[in-house]
Each structure stands twice: as structure tokens, then as C-alpha cells.
C-alpha positions in Angstrom: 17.4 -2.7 2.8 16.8 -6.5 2.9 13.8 -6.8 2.5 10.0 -5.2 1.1 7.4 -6.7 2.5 4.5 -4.5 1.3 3.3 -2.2 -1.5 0.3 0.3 -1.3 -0.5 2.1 -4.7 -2.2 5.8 -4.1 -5.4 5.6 -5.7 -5.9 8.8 -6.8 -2.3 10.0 -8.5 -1.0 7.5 -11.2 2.7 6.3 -10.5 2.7 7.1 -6.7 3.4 4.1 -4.5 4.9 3.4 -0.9 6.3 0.4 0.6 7.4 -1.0 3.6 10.8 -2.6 4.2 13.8 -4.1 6.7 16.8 -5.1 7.1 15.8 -8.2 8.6 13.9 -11.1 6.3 11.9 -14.0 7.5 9.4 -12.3 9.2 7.6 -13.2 11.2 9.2 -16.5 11.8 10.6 -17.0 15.8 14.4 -17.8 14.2 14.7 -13.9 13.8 13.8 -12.8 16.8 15.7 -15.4 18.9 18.8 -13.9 19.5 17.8 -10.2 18.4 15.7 -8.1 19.9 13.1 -6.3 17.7 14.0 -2.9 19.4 17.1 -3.0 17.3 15.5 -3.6 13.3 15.7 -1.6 11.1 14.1 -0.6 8.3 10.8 2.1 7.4 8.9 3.4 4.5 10.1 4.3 0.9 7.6 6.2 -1.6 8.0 6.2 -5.5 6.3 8.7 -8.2 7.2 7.1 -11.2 5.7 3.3 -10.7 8.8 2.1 -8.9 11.6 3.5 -11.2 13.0 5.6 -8.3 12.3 5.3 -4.5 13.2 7.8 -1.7 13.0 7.2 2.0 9.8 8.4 3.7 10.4 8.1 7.6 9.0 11.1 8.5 8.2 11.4 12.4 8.6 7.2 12.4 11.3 5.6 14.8 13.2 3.1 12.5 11.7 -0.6 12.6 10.9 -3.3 10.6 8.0 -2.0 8.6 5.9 -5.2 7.5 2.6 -3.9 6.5 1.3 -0.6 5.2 -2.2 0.5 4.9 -3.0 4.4 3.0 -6.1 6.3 3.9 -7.5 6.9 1.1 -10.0 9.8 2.4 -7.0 11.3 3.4 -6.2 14.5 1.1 -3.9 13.7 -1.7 -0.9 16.1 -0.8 -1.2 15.2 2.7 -1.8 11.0 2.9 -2.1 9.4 6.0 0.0 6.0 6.0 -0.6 3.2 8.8 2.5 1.0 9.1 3.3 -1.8 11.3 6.7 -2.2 12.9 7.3 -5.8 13.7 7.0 -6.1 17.2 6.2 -2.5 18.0 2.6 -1.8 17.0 1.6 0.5 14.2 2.4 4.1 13.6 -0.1 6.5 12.3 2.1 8.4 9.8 0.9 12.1 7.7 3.3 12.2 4.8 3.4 15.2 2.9 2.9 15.1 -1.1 6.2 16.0 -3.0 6.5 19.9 -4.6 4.2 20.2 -7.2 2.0 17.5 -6.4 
């Protein structure tokens, strides 16, 4: 990845953390989408669960784009969080994403 342009924290487990990020930078400025079209970013959602030490990739049931902004519901149960990320000229995508084992 190029770039993260977003962090959530979970609220209710210490360490865990996603974030949004793409392979393109400069968003949302025009000079990036001139000669690209938006269809072709890439880019998604990583989580940590050690504070940002280690990430892995957390796409689950997401088309790649470039994620810009995450939001976490945080009435959402803890092993089953509901994400809300933005892909940059795409809209939003309503995510589930399942705690890790043991969780």
C-alpha cells in the first residue's frame, strides 16, 4: 500500500485497530483522478491486535478500492464488528468483520 488514510481504535478490546488504505495518495485532489479512473484503485482495510505492531488484510466481502475513511459501530458485538468504509469514488460499504480465534 501507498497510502493510510484512516485509523479507528475498537473501543472495547485494548490493542485492536483497523485502517483504511490505497495505493493511490493525494486524495481527494482532481490530479489523481484525471487520467485514472477510480474503478481501477486499489487498496482496502487492514486490522491490528497488538496496537499496530502487526497488520493483516481485512477485505472480507469488499471489492478492492481506495479506502479513505472508516467508521466502527461500536454497538456492534465485539467478535462480530460492523465496519463502514468509504471507497473513493464508490460510496461506502457496510462491512461485518469477524473477531480473530480466541477473541
Amino acid at each position: 500500500m501507498n497510502t493510510t488514510y484512516w485509523l479507528v481504535f475498537d473501543p472495547k478490546v485494548k490493542g485492536r485497530m483497523w485502517s483504511v488504505n490505497s495505493s493511490t495518495h493525494d486524495l481527494p485532489r482532481p490530479k489523481m483522478w484525471r487520467h485514472t479512473s477510480v474503478s481501477a484503485y486499489k487498496g482496502g482495510v487492514t486490522r491490528s491486535d497488538d496496537g499496530g505492531k502487526t497488520w493483516t488484510k481485512s477485505n472480507a466481502g469488499m471489492d478492492p478500492t481506495a479506502a479513505t475513511h472508516i467508521l466502527l459501530d461500536p454497538t456492534s458485538p465485539v467478535g462480530a464488528r460492523v465496519l463502514y468504509v468509504t471507497g473513493f469514488g464508490r460510496g461506502f460499504t457496510k462491512a461485518p468483520i469477524a473477531a480473530a480465534p480466541g477473541s
